[in-house]
PyMOL CGO cylinders between C-alpha atoms (Angstrom):
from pymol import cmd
from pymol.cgo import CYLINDER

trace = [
    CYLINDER, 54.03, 60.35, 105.53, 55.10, 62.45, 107.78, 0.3, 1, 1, 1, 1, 1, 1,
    CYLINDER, 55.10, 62.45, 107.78, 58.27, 64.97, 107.48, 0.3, 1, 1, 1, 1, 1, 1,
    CYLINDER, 58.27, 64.97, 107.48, 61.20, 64.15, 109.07, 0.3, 1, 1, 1, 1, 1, 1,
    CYLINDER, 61.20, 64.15, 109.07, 63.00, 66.42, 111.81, 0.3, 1, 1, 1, 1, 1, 1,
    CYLINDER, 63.00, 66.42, 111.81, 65.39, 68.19, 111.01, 0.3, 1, 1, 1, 1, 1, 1,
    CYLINDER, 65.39, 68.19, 111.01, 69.01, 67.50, 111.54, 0.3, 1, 1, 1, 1, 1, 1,
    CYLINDER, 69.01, 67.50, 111.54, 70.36, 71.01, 111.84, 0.3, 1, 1, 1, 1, 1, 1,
    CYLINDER, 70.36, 71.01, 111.84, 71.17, 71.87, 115.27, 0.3, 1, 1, 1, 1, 1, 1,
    CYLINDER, 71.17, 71.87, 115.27, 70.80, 75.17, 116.46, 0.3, 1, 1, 1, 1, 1, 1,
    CYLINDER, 70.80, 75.17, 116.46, 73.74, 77.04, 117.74, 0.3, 1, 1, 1, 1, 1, 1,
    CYLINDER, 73.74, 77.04, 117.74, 74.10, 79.52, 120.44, 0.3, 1, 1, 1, 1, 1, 1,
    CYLINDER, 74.10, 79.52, 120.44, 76.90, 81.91, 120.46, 0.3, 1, 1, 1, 1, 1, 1,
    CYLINDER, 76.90, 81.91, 120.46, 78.38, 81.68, 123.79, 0.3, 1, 1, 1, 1, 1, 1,
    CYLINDER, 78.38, 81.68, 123.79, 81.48, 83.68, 125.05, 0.3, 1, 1, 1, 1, 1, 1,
    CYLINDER, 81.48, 83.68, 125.05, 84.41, 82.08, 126.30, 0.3, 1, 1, 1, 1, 1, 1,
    CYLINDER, 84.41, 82.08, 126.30, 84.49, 83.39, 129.65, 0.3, 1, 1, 1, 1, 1, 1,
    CYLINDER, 84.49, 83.39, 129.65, 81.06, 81.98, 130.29, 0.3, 1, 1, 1, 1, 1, 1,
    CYLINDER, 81.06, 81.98, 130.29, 82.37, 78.50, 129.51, 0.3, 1, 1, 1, 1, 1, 1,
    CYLINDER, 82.37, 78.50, 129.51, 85.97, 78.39, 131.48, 0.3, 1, 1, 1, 1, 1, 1,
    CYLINDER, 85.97, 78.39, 131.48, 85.68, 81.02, 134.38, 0.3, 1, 1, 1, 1, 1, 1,
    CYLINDER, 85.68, 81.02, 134.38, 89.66, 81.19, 134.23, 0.3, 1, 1, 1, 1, 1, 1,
    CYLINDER, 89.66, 81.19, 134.23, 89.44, 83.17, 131.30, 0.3, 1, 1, 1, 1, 1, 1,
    CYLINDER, 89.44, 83.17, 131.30, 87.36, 86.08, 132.60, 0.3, 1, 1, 1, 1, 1, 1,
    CYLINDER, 87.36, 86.08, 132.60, 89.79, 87.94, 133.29, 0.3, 1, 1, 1, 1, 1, 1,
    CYLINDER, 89.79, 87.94, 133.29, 91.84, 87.48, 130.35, 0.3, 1, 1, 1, 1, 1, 1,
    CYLINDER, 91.84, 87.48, 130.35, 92.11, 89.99, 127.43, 0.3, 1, 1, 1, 1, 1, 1,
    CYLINDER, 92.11, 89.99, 127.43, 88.63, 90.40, 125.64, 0.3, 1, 1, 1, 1, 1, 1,
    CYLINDER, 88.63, 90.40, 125.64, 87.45, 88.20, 122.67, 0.3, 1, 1, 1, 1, 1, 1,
    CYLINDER, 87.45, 88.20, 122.67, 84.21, 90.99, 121.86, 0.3, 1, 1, 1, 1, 1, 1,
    CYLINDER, 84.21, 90.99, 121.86, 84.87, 92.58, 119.23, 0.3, 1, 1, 1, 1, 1, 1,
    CYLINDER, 84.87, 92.58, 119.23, 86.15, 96.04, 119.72, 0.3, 1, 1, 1, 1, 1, 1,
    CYLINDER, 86.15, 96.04, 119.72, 83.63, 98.88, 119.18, 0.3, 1, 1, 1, 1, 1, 1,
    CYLINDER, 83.63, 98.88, 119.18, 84.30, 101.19, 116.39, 0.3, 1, 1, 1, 1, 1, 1,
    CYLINDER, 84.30, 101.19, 116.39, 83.27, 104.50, 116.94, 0.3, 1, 1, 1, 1, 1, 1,
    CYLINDER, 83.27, 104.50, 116.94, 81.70, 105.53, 113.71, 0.3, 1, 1, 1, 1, 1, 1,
    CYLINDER, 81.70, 105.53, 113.71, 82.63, 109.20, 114.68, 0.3, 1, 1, 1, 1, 1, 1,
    CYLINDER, 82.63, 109.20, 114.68, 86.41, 108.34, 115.43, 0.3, 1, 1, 1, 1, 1, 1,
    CYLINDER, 86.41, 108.34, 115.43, 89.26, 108.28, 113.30, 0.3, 1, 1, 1, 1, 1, 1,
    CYLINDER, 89.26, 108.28, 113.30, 90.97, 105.05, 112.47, 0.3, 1, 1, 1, 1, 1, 1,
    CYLINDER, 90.97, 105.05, 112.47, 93.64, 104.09, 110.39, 0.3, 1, 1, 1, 1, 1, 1,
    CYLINDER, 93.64, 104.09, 110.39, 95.28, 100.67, 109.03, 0.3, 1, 1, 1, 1, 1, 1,
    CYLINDER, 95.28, 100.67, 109.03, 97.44, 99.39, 112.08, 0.3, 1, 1, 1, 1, 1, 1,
    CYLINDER, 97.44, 99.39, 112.08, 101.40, 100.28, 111.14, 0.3, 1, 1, 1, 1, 1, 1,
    CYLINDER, 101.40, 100.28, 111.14, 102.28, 96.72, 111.64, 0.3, 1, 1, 1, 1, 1, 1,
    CYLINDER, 102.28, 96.72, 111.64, 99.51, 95.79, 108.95, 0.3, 1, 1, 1, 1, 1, 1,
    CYLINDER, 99.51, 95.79, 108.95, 100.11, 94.98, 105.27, 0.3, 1, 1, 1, 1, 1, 1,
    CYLINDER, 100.11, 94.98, 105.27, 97.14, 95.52, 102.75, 0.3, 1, 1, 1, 1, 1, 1,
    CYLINDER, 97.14, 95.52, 102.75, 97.38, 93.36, 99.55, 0.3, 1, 1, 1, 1, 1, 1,
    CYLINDER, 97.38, 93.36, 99.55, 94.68, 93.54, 97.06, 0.3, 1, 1, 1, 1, 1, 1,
    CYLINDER, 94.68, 93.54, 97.06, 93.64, 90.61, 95.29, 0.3, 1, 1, 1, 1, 1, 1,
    CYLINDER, 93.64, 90.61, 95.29, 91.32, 89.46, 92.79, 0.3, 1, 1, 1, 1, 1, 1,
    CYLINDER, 91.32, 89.46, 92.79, 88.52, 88.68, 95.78, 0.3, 1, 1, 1, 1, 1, 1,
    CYLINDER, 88.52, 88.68, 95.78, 89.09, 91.71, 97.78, 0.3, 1, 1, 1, 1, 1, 1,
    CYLINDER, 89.09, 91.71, 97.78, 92.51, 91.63, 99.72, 0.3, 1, 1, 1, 1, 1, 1,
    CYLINDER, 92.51, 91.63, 99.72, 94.67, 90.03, 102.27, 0.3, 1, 1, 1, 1, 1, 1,
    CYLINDER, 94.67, 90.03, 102.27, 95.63, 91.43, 105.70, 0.3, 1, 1, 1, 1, 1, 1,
    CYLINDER, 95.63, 91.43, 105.70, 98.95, 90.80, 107.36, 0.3, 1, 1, 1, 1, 1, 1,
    CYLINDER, 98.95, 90.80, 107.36, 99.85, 92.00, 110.89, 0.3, 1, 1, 1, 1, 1, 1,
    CYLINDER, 99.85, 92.00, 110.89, 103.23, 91.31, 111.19, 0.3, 1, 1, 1, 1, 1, 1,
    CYLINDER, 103.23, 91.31, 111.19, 103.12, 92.20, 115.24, 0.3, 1, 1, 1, 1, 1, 1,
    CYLINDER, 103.12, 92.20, 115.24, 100.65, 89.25, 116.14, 0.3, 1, 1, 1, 1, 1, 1,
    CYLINDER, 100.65, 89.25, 116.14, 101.12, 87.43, 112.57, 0.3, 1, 1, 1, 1, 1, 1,
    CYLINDER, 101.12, 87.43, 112.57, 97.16, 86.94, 111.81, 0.3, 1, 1, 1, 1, 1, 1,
    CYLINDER, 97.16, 86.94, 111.81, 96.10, 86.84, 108.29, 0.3, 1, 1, 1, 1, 1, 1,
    CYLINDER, 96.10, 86.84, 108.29, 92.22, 88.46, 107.33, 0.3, 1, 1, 1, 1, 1, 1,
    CYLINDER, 92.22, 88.46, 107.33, 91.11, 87.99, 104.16, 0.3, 1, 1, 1, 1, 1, 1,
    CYLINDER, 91.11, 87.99, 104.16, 88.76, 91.07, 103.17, 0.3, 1, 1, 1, 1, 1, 1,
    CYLINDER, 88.76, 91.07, 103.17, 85.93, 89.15, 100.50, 0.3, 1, 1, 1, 1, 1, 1,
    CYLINDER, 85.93, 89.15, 100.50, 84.41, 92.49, 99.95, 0.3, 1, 1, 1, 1, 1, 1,
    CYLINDER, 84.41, 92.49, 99.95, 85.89, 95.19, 97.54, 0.3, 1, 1, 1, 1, 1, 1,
    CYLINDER, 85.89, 95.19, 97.54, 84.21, 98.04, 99.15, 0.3, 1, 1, 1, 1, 1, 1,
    CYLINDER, 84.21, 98.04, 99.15, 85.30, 97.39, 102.20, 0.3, 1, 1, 1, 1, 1, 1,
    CYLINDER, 85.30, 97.39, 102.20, 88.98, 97.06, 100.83, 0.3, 1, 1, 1, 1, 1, 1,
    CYLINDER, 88.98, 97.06, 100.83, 88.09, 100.57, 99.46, 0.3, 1, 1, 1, 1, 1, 1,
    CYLINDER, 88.09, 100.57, 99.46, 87.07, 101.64, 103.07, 0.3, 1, 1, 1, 1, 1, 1,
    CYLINDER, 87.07, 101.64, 103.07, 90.19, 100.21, 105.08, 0.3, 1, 1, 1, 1, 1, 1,
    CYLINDER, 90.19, 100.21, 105.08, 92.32, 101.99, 102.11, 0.3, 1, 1, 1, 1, 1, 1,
    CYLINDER, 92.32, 101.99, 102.11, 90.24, 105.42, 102.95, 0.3, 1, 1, 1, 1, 1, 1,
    CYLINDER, 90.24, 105.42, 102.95, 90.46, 104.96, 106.73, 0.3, 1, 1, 1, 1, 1, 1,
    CYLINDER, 90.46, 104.96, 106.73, 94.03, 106.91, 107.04, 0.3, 1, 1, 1, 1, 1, 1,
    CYLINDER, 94.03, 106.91, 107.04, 92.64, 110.26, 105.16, 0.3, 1, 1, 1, 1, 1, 1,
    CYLINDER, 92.64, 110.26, 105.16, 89.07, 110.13, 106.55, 0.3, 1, 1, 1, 1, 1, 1,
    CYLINDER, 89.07, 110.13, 106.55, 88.27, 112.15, 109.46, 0.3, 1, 1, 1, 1, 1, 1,
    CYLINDER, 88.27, 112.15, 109.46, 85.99, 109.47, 110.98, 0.3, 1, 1, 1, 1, 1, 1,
    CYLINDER, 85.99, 109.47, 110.98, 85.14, 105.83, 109.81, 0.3, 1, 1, 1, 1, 1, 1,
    CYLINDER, 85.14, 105.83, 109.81, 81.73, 107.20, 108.92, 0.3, 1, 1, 1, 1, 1, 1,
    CYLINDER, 81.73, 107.20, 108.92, 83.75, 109.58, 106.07, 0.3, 1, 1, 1, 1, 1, 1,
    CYLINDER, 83.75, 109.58, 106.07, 85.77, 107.24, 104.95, 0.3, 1, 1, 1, 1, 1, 1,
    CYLINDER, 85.77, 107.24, 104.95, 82.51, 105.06, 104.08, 0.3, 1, 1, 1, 1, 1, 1,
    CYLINDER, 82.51, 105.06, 104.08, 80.74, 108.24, 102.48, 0.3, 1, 1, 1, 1, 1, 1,
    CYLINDER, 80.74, 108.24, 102.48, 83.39, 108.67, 100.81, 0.3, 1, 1, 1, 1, 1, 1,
    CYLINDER, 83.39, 108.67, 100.81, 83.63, 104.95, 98.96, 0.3, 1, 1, 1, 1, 1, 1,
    CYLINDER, 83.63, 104.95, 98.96, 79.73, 105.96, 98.47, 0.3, 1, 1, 1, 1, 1, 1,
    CYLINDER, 79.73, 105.96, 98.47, 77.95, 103.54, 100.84, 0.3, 1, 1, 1, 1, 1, 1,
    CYLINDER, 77.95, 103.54, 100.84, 74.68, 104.21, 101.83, 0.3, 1, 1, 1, 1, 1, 1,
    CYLINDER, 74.68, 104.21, 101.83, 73.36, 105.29, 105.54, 0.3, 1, 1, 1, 1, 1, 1,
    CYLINDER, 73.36, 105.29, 105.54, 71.37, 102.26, 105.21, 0.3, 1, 1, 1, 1, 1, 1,
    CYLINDER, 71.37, 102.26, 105.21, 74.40, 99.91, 104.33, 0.3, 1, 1, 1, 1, 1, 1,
    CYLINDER, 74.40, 99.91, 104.33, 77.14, 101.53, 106.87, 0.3, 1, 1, 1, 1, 1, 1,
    CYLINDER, 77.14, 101.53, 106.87, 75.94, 99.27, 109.60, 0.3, 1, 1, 1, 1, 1, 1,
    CYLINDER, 75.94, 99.27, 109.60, 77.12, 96.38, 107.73, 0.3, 1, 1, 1, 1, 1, 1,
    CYLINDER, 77.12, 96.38, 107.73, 80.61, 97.95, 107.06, 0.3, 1, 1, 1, 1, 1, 1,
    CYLINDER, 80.61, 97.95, 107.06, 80.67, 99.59, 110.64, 0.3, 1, 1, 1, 1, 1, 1,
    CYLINDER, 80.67, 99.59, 110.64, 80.34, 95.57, 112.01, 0.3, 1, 1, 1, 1, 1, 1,
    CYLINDER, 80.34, 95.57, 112.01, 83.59, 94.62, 109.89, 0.3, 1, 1, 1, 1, 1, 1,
    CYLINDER, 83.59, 94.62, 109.89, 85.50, 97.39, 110.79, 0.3, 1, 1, 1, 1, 1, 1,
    CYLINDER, 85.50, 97.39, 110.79, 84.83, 96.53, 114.21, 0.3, 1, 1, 1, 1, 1, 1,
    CYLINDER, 84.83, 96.53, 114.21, 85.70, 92.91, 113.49, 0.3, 1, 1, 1, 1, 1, 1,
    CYLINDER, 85.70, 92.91, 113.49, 89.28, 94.39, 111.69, 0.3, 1, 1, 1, 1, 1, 1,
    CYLINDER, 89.28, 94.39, 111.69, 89.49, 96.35, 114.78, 0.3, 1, 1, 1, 1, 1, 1,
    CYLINDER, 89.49, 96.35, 114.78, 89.28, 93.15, 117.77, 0.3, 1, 1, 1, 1, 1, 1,
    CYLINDER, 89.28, 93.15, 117.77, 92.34, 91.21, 115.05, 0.3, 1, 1, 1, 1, 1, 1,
    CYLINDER, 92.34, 91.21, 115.05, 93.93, 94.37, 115.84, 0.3, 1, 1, 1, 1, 1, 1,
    CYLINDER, 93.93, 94.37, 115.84, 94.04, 95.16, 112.12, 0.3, 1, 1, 1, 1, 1, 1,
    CYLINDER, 94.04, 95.16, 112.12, 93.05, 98.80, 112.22, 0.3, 1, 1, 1, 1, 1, 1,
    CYLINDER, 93.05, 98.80, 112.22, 93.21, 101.33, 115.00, 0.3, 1, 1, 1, 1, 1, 1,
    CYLINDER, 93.21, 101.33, 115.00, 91.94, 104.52, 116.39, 0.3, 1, 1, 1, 1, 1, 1,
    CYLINDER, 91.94, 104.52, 116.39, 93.64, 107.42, 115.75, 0.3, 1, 1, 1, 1, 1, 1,
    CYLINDER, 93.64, 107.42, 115.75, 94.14, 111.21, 116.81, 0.3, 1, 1, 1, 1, 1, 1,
    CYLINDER, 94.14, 111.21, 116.81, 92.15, 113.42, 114.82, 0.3, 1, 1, 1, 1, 1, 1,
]
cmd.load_cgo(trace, "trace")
């Protein structure tokens, strides 16, 4: 007998601009890139509730919700306003060199919703 294809497609992650050239010009859906060696901070609009997973995220500018699954990266958002640099603050939660990528991607991710934001040093 022999095995039957599979059924999973594969998906391609495709921007929106390339799709509908009207949007081109329109304000950018990458995600914003967070200088590891910057300061950031929780935006001022933002409201940071912990919760049993991890914690909510409320901007009450733009009105988006995040939900943060990960309680060391709550404990990195919450250390963002006293670290000198996003690379501190995740030192100072104690994550690895090797795992700060990881982190670094989320933060940038926080950082597109408008949910943190670079700060003067």
């Amino acid at each position: 007998m022999t095995p039957r294809p599979s059924r999973t497609t594969s998906w391609r992650s495709t921007r929106s601009s390339r799709k509908y050239r009207s949007t081109a010009c329109a304000a950018s859906t990458d995600p914003a890139a967070v200088n590891p060696d910057s300061a950031w901070q929780v935006h001022p609009k933002v409201s940071v509730r912990p919760e049993s997973f991890g914690a909510l995220l409320y901007h009450f500018g733009t009105r988006k919700l995040s939900f943060l699954k990960d309680r060391t990266l709550l404990a990195i958002v919450e250390a963002l306003d006293e670290a000198p640099s996003a690379r501190a603050a995740c030192e100072a939660v104690g994550v690895s060199a090797a795992a700060q990528p990881t982190y670094l991607q989320a933060l940038e991710t926080l950082a597109a919703s408008d949910m943190i934001k670079e700060r003067a040093a």
